[in-house]
ChimeraX commands (.cxc) that place a marker at each C-alpha (Angstrom):
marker #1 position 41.77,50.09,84.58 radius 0.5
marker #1 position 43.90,47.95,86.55 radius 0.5
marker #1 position 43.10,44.78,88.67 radius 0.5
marker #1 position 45.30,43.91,91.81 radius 0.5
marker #1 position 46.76,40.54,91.54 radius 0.5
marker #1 position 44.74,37.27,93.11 radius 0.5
marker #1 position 45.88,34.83,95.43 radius 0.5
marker #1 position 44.77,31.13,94.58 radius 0.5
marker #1 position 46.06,28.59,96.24 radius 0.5
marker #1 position 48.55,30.39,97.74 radius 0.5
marker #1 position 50.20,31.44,94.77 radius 0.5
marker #1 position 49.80,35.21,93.36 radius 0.5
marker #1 position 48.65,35.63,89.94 radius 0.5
marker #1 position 49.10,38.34,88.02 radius 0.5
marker #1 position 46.44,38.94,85.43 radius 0.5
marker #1 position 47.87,39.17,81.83 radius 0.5
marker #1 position 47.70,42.17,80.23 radius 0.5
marker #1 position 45.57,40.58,76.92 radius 0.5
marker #1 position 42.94,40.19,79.03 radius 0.5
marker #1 position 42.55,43.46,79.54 radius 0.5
marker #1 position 40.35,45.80,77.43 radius 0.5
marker #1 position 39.63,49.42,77.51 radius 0.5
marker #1 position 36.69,51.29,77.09 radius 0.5
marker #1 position 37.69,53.00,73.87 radius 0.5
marker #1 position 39.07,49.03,72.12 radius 0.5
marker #1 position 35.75,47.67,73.33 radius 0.5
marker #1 position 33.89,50.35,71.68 radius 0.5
marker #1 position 36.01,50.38,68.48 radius 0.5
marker #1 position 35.41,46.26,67.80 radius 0.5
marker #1 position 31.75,46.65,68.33 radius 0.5
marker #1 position 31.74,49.07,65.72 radius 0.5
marker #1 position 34.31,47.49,63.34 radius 0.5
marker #1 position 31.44,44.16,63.95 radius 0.5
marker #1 position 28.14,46.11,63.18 radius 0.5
marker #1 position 30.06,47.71,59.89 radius 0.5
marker #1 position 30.90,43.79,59.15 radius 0.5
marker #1 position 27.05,42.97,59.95 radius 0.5
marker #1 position 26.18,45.97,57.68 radius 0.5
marker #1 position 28.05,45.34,54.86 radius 0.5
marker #1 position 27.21,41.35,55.21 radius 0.5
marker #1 position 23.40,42.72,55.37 radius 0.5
marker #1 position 23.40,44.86,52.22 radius 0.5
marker #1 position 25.09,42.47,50.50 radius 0.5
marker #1 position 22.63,39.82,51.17 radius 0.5
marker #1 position 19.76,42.41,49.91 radius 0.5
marker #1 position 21.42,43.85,46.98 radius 0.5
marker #1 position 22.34,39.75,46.02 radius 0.5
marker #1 position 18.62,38.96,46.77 radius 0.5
marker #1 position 16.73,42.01,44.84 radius 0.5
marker #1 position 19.33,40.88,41.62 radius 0.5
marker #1 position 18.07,36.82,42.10 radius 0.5
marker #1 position 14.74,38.03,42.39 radius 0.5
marker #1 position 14.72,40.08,39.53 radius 0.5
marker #1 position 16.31,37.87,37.01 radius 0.5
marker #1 position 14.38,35.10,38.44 radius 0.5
marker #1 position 11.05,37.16,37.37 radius 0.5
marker #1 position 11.93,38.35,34.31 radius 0.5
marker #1 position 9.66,36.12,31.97 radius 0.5
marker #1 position 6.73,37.80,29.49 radius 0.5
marker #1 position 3.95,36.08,28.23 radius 0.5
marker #1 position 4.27,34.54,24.57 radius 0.5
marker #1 position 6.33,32.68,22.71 radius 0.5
marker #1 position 8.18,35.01,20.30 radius 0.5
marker #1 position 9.18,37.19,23.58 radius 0.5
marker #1 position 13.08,36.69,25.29 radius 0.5
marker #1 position 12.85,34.34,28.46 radius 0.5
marker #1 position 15.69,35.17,30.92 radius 0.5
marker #1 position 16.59,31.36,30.83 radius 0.5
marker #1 position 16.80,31.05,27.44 radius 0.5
marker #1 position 20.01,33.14,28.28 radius 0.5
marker #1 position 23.45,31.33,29.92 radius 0.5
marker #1 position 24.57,34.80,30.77 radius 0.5
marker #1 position 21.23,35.86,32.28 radius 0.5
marker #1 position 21.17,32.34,34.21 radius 0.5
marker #1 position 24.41,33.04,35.62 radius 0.5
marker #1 position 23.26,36.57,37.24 radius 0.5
marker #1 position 20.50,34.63,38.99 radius 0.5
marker #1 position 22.10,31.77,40.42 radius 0.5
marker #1 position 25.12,34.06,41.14 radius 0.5
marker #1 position 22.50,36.44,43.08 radius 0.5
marker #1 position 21.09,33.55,44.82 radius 0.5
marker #1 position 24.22,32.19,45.97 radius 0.5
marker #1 position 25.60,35.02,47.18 radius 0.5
marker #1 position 22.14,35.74,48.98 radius 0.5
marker #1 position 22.59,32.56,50.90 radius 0.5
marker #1 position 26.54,33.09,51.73 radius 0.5
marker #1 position 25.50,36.57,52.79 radius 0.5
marker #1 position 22.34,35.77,54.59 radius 0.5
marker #1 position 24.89,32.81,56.57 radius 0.5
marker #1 position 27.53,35.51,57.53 radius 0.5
marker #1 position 25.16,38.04,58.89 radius 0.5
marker #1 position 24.09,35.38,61.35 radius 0.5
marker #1 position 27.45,34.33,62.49 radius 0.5
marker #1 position 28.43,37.84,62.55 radius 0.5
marker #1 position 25.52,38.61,65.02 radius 0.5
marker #1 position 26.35,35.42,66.72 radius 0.5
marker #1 position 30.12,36.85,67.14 radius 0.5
marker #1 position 28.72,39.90,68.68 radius 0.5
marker #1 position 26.13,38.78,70.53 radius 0.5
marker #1 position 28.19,35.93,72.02 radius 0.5
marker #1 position 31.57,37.51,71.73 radius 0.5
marker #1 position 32.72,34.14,70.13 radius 0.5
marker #1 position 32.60,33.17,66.68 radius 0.5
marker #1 position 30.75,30.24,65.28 radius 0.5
marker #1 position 34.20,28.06,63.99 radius 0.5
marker #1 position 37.26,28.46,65.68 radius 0.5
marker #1 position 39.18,31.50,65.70 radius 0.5
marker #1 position 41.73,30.15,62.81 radius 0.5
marker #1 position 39.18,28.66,60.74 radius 0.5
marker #1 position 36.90,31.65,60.82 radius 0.5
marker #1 position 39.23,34.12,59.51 radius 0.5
marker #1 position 40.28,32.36,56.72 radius 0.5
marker #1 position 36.68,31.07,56.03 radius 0.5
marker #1 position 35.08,34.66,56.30 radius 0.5
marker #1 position 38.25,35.96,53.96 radius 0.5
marker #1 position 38.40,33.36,51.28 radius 0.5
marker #1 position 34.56,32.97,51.15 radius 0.5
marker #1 position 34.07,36.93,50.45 radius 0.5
marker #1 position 36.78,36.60,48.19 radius 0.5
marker #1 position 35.17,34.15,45.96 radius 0.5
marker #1 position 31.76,35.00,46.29 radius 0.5
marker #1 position 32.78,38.80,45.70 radius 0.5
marker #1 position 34.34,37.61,42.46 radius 0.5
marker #1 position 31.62,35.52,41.71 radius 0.5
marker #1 position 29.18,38.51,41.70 radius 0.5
marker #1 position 31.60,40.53,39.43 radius 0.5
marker #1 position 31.96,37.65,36.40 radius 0.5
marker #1 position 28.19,36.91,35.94 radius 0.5
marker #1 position 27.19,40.86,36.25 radius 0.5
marker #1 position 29.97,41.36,33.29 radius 0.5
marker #1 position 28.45,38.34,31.44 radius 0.5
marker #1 position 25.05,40.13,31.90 radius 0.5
marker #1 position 26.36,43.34,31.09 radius 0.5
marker #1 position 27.74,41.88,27.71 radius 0.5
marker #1 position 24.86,40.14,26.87 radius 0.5
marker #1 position 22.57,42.89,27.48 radius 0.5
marker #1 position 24.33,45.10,25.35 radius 0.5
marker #1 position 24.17,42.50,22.66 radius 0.5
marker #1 position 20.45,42.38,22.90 radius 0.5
marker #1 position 20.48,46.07,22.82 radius 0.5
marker #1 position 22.05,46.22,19.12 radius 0.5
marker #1 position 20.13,43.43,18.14 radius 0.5
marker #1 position 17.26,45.47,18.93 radius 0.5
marker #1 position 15.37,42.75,21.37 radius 0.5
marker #1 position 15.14,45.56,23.49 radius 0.5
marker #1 position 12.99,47.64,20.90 radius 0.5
marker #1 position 10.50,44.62,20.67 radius 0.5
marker #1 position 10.62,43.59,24.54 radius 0.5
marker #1 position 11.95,47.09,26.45 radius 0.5
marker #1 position 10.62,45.95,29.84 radius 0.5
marker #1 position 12.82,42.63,29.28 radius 0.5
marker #1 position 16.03,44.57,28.61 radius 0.5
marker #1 position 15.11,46.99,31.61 radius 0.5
marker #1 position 14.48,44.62,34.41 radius 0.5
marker #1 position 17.42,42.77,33.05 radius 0.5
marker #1 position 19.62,45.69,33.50 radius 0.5
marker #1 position 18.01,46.24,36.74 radius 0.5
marker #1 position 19.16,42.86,38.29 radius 0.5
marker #1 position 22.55,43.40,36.82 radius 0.5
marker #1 position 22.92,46.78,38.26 radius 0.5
marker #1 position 21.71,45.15,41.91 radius 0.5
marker #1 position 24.54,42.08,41.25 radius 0.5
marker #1 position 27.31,44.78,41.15 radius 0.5
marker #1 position 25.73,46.72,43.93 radius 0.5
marker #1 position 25.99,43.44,46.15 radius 0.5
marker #1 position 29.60,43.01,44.85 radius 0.5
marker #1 position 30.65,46.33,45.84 radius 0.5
marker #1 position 29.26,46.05,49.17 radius 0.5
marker #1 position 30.97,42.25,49.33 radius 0.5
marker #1 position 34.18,43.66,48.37 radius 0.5
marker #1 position 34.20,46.32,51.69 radius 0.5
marker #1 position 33.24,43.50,53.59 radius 0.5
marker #1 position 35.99,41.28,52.19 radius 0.5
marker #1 position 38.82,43.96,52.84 radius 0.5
marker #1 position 37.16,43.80,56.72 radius 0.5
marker #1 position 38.25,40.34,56.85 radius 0.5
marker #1 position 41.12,40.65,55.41 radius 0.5
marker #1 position 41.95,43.00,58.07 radius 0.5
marker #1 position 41.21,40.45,60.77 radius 0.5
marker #1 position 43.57,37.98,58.58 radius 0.5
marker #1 position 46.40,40.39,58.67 radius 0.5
marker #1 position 45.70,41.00,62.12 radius 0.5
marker #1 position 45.39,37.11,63.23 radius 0.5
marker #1 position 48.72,36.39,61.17 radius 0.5
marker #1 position 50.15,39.27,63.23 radius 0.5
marker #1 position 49.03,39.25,66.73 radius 0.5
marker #1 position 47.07,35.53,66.70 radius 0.5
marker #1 position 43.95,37.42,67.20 radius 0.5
marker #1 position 41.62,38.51,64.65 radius 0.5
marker #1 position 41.77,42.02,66.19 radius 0.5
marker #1 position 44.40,44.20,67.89 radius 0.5
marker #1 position 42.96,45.34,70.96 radius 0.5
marker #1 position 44.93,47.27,73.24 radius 0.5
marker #1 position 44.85,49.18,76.77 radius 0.5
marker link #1:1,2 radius 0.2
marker link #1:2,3 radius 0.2
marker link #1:3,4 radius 0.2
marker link #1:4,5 radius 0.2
marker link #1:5,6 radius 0.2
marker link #1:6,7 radius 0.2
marker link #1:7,8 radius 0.2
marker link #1:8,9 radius 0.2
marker link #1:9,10 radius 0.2
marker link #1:10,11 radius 0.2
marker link #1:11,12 radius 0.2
marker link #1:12,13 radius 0.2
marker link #1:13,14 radius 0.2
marker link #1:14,15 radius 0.2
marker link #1:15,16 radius 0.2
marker link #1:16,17 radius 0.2
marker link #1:17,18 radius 0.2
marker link #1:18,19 radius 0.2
marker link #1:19,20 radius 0.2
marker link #1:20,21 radius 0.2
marker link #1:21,22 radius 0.2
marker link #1:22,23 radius 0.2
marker link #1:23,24 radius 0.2
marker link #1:24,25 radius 0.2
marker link #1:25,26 radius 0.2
marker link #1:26,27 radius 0.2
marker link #1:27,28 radius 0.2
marker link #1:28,29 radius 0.2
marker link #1:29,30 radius 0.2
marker link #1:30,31 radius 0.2
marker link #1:31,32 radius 0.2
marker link #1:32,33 radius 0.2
marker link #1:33,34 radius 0.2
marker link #1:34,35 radius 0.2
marker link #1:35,36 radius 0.2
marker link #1:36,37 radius 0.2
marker link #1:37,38 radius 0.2
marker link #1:38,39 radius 0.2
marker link #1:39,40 radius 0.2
marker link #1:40,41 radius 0.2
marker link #1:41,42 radius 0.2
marker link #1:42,43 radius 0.2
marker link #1:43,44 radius 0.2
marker link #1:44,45 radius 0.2
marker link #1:45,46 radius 0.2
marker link #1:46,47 radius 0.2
marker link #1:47,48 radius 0.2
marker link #1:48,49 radius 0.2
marker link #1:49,50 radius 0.2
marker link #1:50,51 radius 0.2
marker link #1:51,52 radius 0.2
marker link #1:52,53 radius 0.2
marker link #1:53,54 radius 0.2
marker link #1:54,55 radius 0.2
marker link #1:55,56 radius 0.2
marker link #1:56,57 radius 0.2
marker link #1:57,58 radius 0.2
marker link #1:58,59 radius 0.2
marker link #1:59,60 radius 0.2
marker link #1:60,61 radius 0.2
marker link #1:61,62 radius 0.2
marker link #1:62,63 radius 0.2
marker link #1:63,64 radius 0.2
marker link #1:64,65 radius 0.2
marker link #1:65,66 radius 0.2
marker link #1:66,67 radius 0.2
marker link #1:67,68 radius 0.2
marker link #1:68,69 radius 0.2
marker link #1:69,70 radius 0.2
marker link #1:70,71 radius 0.2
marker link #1:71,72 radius 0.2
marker link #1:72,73 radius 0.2
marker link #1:73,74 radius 0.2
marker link #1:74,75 radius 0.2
marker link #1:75,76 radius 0.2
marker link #1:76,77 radius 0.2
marker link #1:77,78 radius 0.2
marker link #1:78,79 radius 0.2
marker link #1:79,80 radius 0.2
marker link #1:80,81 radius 0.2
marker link #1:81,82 radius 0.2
marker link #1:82,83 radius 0.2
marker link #1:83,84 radius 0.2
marker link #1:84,85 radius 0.2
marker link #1:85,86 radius 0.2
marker link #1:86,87 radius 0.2
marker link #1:87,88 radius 0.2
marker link #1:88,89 radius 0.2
marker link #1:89,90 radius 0.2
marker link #1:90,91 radius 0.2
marker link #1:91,92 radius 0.2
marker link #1:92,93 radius 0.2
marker link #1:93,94 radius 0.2
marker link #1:94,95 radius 0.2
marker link #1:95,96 radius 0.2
marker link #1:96,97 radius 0.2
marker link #1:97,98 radius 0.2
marker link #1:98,99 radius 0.2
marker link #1:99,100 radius 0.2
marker link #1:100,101 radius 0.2
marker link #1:101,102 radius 0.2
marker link #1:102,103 radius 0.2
marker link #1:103,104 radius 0.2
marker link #1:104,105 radius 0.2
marker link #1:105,106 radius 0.2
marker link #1:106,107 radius 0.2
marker link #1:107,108 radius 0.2
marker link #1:108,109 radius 0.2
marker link #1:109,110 radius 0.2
marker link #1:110,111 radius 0.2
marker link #1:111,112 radius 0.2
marker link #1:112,113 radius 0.2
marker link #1:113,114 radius 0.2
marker link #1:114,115 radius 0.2
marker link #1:115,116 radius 0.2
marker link #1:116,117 radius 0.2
marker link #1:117,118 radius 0.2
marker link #1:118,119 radius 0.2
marker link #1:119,120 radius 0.2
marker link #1:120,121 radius 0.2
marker link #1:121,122 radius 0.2
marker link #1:122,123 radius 0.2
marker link #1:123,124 radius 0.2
marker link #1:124,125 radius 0.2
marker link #1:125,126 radius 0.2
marker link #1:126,127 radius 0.2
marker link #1:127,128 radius 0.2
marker link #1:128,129 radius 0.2
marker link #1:129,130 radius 0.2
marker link #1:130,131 radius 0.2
marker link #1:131,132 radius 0.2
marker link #1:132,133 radius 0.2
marker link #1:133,134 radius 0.2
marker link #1:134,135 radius 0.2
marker link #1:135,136 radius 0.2
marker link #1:136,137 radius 0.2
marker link #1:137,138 radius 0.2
marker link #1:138,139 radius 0.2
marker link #1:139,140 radius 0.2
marker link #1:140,141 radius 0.2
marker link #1:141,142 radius 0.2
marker link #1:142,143 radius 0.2
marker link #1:143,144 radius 0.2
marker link #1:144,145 radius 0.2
marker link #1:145,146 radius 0.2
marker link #1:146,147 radius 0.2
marker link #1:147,148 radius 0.2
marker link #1:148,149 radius 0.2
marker link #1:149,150 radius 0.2
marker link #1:150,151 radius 0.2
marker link #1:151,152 radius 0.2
marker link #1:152,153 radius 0.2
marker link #1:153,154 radius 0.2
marker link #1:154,155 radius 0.2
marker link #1:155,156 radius 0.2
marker link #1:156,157 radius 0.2
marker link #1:157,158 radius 0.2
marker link #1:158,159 radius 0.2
marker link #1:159,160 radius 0.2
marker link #1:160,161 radius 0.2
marker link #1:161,162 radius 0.2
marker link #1:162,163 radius 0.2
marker link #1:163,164 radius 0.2
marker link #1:164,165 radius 0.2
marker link #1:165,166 radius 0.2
marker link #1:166,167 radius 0.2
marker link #1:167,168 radius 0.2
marker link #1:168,169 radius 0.2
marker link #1:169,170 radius 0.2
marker link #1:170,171 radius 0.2
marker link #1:171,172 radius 0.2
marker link #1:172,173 radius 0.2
marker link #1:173,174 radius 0.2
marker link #1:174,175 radius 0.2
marker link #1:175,176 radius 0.2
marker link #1:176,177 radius 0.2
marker link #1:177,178 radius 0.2
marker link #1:178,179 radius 0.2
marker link #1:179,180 radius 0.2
marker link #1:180,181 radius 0.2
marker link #1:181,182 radius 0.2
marker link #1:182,183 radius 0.2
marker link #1:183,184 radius 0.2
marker link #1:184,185 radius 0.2
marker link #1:185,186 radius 0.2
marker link #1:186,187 radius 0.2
marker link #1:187,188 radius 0.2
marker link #1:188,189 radius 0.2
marker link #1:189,190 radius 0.2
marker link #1:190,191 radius 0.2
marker link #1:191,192 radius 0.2
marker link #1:192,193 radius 0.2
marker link #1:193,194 radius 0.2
view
């Protein structure tokens, strides 16, 4: 798919060949984006449904565990909502990227805002769900979980949804750091060729 050259001016200019896409490389980025935009998405649910969970995981009574009486079980849900809200943020630049075909920062700072951000965030995810995970099996031999069961279970359950969101953080974090490899080799976040 070749264009002639243009005369402006009296001068003939020659297209360069980086402007230039074919079919196939257009096709390719759009879906390397939407798996971005899906990862970015489940992350965001996966983060939310663990916030959520933790967040209502309070009984009735006095004598019965209270998820914030817990540092570990406080972590999980401020780690689930923060990582709801980072997620919830990318997905929208990430449809703004392919519905504008520009992203939302510039070039430079994107990449290494997108990369560093899933990096931490990722990591983020993966210390409180171990914290929760150590707890919970601490309140499991202390047998809290014989006297409040449905505690320990939707404890567990918001746990299991915090690694979930990790796991689906970390694909999305080796995505960008694709796009950083490929910035710091071709000073474009992707290598599209003719």
């Amino acid at each position: 798919m070749m264009r002639s050259p243009q005369v402006r001016n009296g001068v003939v200019e020659t297209p360069s060949p980086s402007h230039f896409h074919s079919s196939v490389s257009v096709h390719k980025l759009r879906r390397f984006n939407i798996l971005i935009v899906v990862f970015r998405f489940t992350s965001f649910c996966f983060s939310l449904a663990s916030a959520i969970f933790m967040f209502t995981n309070s009984r009735r009574g006095s004598d019965l565990p209270q998820w914030h009486h817990f540092d570990a079980f406080r972590f999980v849900a401020v780690a689930g909502a923060i990582v709801a809200l980072y997620s919830l943020f990318e997905v929208g630049a990430s449809v703004w990227e392919i519905s504008r075909g520009a992203t939302v920062f510039p070039e430079v700072v994107q990449v290494w805002f997108d990369f560093g951000h899933d990096q931490v965030f990722a990591y983020l995810l993966l210390s409180a769900g171990s914290a929760g995970t150590s707890l919970a099996r601490t309140l499991k031999e202390m047998d809290t979980c014989t006297v409040s069961n449905a505690f320990c279970v939707q404890s567990n359950i918001s746990i299991a949804f915090g690694f979930a969101g990790f796991m689906f953080l970390g694909f999305s974090s080796l995505l960008s750091g694709f796009r950083v490899v490929s910035f710091i080799i071709n000073g474009s976040r992707f290598n599209v060729q003719n």
